[in-house]
PADO-366248 format. One record per residue (C-alpha): x, y, z; residue in three letters. Coordinates in nm, 2 decimals. Each point is the difference from the previous one (the first is absolute). Layout:
PADO-366248
       x       y       z  kolba
       X       Y       Z    ALA
...
END
This chain:
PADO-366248
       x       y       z  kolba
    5.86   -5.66    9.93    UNK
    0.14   -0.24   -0.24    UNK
    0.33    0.03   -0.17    UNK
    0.15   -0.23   -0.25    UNK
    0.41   -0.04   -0.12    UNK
   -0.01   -0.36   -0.13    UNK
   -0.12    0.09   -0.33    UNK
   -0.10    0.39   -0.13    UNK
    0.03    0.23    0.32    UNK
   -0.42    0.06    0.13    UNK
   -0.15    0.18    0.27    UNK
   -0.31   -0.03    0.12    UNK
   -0.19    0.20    0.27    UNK
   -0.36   -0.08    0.06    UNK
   -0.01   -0.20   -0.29    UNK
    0.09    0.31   -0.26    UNK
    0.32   -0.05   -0.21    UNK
    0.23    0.28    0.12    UNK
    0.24    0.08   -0.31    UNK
    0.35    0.14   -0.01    UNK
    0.07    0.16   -0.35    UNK
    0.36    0.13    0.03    UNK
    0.27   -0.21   -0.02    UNK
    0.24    0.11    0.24    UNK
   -0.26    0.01    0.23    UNK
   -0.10   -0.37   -0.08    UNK
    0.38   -0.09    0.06    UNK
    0.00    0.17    0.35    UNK
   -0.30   -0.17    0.08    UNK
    0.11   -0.33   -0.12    UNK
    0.36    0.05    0.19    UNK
   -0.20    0.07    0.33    UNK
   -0.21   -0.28   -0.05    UNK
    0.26   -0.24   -0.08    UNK
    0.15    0.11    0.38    UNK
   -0.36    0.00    0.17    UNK
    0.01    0.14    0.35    UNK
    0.37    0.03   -0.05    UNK
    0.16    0.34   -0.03    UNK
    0.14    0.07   -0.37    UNK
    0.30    0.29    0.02    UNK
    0.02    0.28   -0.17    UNK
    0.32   -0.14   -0.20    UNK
   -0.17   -0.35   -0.09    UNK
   -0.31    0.20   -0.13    UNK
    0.20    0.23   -0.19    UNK
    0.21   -0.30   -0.15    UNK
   -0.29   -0.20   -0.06    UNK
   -0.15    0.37   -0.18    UNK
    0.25    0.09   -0.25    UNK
    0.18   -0.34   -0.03    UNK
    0.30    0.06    0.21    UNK
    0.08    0.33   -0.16    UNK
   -0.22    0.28    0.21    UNK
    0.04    0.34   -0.16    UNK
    0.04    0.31    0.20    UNK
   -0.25    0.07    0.26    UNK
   -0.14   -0.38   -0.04    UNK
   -0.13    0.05    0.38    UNK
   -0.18    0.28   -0.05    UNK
   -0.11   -0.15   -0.29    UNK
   -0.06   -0.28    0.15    UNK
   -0.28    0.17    0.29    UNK
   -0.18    0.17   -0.34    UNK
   -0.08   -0.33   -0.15    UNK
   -0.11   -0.15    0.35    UNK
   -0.23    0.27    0.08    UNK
   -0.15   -0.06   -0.36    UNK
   -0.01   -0.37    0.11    UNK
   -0.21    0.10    0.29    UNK
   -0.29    0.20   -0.20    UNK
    0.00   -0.28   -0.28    UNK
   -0.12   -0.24    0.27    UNK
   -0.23    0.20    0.22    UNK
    0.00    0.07    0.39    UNK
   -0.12   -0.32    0.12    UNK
    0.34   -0.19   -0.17    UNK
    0.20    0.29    0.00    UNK
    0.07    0.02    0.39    UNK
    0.12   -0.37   -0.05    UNK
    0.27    0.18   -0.17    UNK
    0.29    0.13    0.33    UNK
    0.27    0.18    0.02    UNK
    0.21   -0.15    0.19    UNK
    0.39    0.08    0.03    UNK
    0.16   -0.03   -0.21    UNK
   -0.23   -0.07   -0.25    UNK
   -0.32   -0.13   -0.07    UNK
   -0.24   -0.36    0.13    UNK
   -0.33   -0.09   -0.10    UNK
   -0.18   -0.17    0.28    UNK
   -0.21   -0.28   -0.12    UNK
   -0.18   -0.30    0.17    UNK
    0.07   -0.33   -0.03    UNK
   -0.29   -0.11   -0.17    UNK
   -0.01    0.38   -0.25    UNK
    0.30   -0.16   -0.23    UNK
    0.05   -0.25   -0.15    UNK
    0.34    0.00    0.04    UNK
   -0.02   -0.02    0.35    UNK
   -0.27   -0.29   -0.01    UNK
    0.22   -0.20   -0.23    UNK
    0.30    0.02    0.21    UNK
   -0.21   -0.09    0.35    UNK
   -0.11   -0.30   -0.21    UNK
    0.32   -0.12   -0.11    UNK
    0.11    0.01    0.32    UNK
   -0.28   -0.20    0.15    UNK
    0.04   -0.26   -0.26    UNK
    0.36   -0.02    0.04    UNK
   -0.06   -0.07    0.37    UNK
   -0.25   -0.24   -0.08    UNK
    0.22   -0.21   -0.24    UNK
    0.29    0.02    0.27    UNK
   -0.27   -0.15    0.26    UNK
   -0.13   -0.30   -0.23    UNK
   -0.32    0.18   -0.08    UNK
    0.00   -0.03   -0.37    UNK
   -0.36    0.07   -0.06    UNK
    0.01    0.30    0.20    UNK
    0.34    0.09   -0.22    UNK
   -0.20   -0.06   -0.35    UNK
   -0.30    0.20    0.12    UNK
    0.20    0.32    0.12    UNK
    0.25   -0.01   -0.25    UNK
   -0.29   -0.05   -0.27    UNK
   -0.14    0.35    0.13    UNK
    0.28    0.17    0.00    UNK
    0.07   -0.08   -0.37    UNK
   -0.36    0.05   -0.04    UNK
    0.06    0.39    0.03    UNK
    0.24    0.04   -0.23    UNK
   -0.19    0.17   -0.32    UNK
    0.33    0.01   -0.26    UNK
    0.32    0.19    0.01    UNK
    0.04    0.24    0.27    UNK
   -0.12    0.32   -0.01    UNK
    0.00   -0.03   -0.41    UNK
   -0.13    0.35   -0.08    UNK
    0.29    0.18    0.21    UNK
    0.31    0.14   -0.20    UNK
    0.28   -0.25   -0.03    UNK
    0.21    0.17    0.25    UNK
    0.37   -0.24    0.06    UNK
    0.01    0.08    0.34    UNK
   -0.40   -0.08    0.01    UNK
    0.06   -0.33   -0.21    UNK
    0.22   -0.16    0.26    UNK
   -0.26    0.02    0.24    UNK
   -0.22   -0.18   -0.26    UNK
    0.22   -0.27   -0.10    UNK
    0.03   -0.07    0.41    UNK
   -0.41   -0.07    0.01    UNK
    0.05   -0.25   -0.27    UNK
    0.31   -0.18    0.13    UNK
   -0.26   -0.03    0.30    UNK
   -0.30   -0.09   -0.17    UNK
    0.19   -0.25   -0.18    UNK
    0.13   -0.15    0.35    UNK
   -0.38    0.01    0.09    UNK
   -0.11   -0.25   -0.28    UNK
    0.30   -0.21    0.04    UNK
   -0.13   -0.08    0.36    UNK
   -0.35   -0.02   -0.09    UNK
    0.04   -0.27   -0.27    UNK
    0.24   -0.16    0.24    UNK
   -0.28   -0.02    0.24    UNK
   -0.24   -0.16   -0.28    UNK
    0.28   -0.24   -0.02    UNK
   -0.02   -0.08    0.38    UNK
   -0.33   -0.02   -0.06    UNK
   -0.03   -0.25   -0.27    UNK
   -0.12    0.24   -0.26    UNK
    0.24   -0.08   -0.26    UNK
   -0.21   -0.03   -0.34    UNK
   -0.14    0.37    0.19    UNK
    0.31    0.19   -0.07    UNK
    0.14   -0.18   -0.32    UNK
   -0.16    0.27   -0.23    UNK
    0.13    0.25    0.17    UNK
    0.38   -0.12    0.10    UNK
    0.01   -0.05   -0.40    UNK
   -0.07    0.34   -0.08    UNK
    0.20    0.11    0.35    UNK
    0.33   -0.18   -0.14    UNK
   -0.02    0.13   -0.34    UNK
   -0.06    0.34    0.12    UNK
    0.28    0.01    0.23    UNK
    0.25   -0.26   -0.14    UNK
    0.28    0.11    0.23    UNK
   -0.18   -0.08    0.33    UNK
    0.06   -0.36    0.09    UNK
   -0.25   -0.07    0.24    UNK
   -0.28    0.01   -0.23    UNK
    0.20   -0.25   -0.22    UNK
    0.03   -0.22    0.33    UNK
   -0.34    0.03    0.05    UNK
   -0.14   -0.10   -0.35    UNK
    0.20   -0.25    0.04    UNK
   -0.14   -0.16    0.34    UNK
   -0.35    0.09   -0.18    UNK
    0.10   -0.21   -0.31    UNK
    0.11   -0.28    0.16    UNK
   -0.36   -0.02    0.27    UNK
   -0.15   -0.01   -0.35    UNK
    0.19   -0.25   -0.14    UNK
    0.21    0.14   -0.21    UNK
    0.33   -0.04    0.06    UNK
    0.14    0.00   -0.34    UNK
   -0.17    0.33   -0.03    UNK
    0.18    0.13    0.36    UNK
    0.33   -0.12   -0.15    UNK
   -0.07    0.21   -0.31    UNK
    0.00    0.33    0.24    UNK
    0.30   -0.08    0.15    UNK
    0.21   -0.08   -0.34    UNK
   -0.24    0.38   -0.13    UNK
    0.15    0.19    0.32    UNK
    0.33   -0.13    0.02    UNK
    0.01    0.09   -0.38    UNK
   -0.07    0.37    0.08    UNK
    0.17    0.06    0.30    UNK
    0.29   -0.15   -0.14    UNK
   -0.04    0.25   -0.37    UNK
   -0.17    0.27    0.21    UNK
    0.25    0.05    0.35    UNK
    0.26   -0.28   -0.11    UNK
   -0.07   -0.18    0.36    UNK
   -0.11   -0.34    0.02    UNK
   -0.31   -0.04    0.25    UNK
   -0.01    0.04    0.36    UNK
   -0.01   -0.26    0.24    UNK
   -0.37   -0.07    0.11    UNK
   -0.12   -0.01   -0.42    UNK
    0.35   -0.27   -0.03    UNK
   -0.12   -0.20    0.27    UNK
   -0.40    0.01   -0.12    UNK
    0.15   -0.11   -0.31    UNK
    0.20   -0.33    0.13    UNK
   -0.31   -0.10    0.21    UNK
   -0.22    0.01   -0.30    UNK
    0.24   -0.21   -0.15    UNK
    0.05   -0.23    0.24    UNK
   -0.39   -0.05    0.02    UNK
   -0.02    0.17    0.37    UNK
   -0.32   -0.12    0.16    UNK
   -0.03    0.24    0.18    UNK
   -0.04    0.28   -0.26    UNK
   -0.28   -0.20   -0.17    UNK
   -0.21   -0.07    0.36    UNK
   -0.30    0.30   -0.02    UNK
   -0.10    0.04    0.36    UNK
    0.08    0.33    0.21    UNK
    0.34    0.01    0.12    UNK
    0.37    0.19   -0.01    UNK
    0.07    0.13   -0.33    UNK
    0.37   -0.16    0.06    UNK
   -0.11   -0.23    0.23    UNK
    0.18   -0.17    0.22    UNK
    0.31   -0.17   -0.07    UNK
   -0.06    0.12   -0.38    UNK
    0.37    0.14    0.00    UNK
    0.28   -0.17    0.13    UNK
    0.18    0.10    0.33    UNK
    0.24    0.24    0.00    UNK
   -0.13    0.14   -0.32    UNK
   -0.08    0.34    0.12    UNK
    0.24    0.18    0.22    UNK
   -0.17    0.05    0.36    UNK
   -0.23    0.24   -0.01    UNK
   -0.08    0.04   -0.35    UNK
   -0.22   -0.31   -0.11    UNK
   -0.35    0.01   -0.09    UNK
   -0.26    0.03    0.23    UNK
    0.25    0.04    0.35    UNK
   -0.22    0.27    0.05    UNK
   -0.29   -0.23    0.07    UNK
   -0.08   -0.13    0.36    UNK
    0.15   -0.28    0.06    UNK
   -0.29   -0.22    0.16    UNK
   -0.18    0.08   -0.35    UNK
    0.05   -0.33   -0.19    UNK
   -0.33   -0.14   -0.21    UNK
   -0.13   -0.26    0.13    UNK
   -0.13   -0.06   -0.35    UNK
    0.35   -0.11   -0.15    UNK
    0.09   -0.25    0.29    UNK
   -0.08   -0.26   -0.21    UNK
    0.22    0.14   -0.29    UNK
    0.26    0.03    0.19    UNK
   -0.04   -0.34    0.19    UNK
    0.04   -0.18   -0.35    UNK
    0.29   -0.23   -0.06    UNK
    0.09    0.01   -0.38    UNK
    0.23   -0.31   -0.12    UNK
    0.35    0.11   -0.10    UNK
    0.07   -0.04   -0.38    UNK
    0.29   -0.26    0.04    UNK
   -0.17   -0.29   -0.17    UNK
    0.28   -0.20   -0.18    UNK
    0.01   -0.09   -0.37    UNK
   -0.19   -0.30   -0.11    UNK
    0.26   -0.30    0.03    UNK
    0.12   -0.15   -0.35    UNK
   -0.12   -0.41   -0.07    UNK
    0.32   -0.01   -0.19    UNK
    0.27    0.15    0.17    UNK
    0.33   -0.19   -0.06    UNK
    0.34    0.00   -0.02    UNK
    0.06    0.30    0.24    UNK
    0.04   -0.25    0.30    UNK
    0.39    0.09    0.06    UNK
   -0.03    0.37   -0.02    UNK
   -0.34   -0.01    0.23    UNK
    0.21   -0.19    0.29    UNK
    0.29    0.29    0.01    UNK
   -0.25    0.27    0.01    UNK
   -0.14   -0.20    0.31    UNK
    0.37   -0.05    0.15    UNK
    0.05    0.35   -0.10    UNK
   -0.30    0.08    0.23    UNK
    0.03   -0.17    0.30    UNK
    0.40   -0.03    0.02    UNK
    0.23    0.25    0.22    UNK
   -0.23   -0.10    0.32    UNK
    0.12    0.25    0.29    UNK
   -0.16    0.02    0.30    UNK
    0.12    0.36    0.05    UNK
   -0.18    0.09   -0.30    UNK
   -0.36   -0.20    0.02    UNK
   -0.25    0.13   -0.17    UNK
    0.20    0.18   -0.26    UNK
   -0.11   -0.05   -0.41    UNK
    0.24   -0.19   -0.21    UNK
   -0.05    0.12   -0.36    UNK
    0.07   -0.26   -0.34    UNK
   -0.03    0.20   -0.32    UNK
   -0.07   -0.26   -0.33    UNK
    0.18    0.18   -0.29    UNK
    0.00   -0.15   -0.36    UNK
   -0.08    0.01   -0.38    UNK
   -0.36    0.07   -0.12    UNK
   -0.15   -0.33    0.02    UNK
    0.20   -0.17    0.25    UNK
   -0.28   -0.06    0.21    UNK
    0.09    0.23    0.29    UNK
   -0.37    0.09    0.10    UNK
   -0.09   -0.37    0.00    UNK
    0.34   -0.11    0.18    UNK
   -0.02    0.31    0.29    UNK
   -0.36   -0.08    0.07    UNK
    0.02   -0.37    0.06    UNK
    0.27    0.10    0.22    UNK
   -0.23    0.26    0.21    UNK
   -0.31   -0.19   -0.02    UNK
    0.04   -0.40    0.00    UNK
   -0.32   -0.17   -0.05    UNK
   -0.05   -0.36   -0.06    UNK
    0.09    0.01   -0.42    UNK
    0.24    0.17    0.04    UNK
    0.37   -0.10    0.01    UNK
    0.11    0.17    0.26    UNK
    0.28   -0.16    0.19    UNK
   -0.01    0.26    0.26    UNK
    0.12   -0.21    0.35    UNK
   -0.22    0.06    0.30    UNK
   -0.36    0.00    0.07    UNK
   -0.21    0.27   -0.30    UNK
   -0.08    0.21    0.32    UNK
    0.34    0.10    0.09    UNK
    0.17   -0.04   -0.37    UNK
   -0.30    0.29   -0.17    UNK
    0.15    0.31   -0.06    UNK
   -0.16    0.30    0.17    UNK
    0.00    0.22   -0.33    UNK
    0.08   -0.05   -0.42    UNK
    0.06    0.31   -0.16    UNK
    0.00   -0.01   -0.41    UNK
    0.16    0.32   -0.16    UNK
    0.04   -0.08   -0.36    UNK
    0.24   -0.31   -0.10    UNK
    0.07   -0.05    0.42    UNK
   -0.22   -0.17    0.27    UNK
    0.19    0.04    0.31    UNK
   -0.15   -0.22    0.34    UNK
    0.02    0.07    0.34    UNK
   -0.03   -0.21    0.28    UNK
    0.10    0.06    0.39    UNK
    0.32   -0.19    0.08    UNK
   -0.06   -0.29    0.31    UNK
END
């Protein structure tokens, strides 16, 4: 026997279509189905029945419309059909429902993801989509009570495809899912991840402007459509694309957040992605991402040929610097802020004082080791520089 929710409700028996004209009956059957193996009450059927207003006599009722069930569909799939106090289970294999197949396969690809298997993941969680034929159970009567189990499937369907393209993703298969996360994130605009993961897709491809241009769109309609800004894992794709991550762009097999992708502390304990992952599983493939040394951006501005005039104001903002020496307090930042009129020549005055060089006019005292400032700041009309005090 073959029986089939995840689209119109079917039932095979030795390859014959077995048909179910009445409606109520199709809404019992689909209600007993949805709980395969699982006893359905009396009270849930009857709710599920009339839409949580039973009328008088809805058991009795109730036991007409299932014996009716049992002649529609003949002996052999009839005595699948027990009573059972107090109500009513349909016993069903494993491999006779869909339903049932798609939820052992979930499972299984869930557990395969968690272990590292990604292949294994996209293969069973590429069946279990596989048996989905539409809606579920599409030619049964839009019952509310019937509906909430429908809307369930989908929420887990839905769940399914997020962790099978994220195991394409593992996988390298990037310009794979594109396509599809397109028409995913248009679909169901409210659902972040699939923004999160045409984004990571764009950017393997190249395309970064274009992942930008999905964050701006879903930040656009969550903030018109809900009037939240994003959550935390699309914010934080979005500064690493910014910032030109490499790590997002390398395209071998590895964490979807790998390691070290969010900053510590970030999650509270417990809650982070992928904690659920054994922790001897790191990818030997991303060693050497993650082994990279990338220079910080602290290069200083190009030094002027003419810089003049300033050398007065450029010797107090190095006794600024290194004066109030107290050996109680080594290692402490002194802090000089240059403050002026437009045109002054503050920029050119603060950074001959934090970076000397040879044309410049710096009459900073000491050695150019200990006199360079650790950090300069600009923020408008200010440069403010930092050095440790000796």
């Amino acid at each position: 026997m073959r029986v089939s929710v995840l689209g119109p409700l079917t039932i095979q028996h030795d390859g014959v279509t077995v048909t179910v004209p009445a409606a109520k009956q199709r809404v019992i059957l689909a209600s007993l189905l949805l709980r395969a193996n699982h006893v359905a009450s009396f009270d849930e059927l009857t709710d599920v029945l009339w839409d949580g207003t039973p009328p008088p006599g809805a058991r009795a009722t109730l036991r007409n419309h299932v014996k009716r069930l049992r002649q529609a569909v003949g002996p052999a799939v009839a005595v699948r059909i027990v009573t059972r106090f107090p109500g009513y289970l349909v016993e069903v294999g494993e491999e006779e429902l869909d339903l049932l197949r798609f939820t052992v396969l979930c499972r299984d690809g869930r557990a395969a993801a968690d272990a590292g298997d990604w292949s294994g993941a996209a293969g069973r969680l590429g069946a279990a989509l596989a048996l989905w034929r539409g809606n579920p159970l599409t030619d049964v009567p839009s019952q509310t009570r019937l509906r909430n189990d429908v809307t369930r499937l989908q929420e887990v369907r839905l769940e399914a495809l997020e962790w099978r393209i994220e195991a394409g993703l593992h996988l390298g298969r990037h310009r794979g899912v594109l396509d599809e996360l397109q028409g995913l994130s248009a679909a169901y605009p409210l659902r972040e991840r699939f923004h999160a993961q045409l984004m990571l897709a764009l950017v393997r491809c190249g395309r970064q402007a274009d992942a930008l241009a999905v964050y701006r769109n879903a930040r656009r309609l969550l903030i018109d459509e809900v009037g939240v800004e994003p959550g935390a894992e699309l914010r934080h794709l979005h500064q690493r694309v910014l910032a030109g991550d490499p790590v997002l762009t390398d395209e071998l097999a590895g964490d979807f957040w790998p390691a070290g992708f969010w900053p510590a502390g970030f999650w509270p304990a417990g809650l982070g992605p992928g904690e659920s992952q054994p922790a001897e599983f790191q990818p030997a493939e991303l060693d050497s991402v993650r082994s990279r040394s990338f220079p910080r951006p602290a290069q200083p501005p190009a030094d002027l040929a003419d810089f003049t005039g300033r050398e007065r104001h450029t010797k107090l903002v190095c006794d600024l610097l290194s004066a109030g020496g107290n050996a109680d307090r080594a290692g402490a930042v002194a802090i000089a802020a240059v403050a002026g009129a437009g045109g002054s020549g503050k920029p050119p005055t603060s950074c001959a004082a934090a970076f000397p060089t040879a044309s410049s006019t710096s009459t900073c005292a000491g050695p150019a080791a200990t006199r360079r400032p650790r950090r300069t700041c600009w923020a408008g009309s200010y440069a403010i520089s930092a050095c440790p005090r000796s």
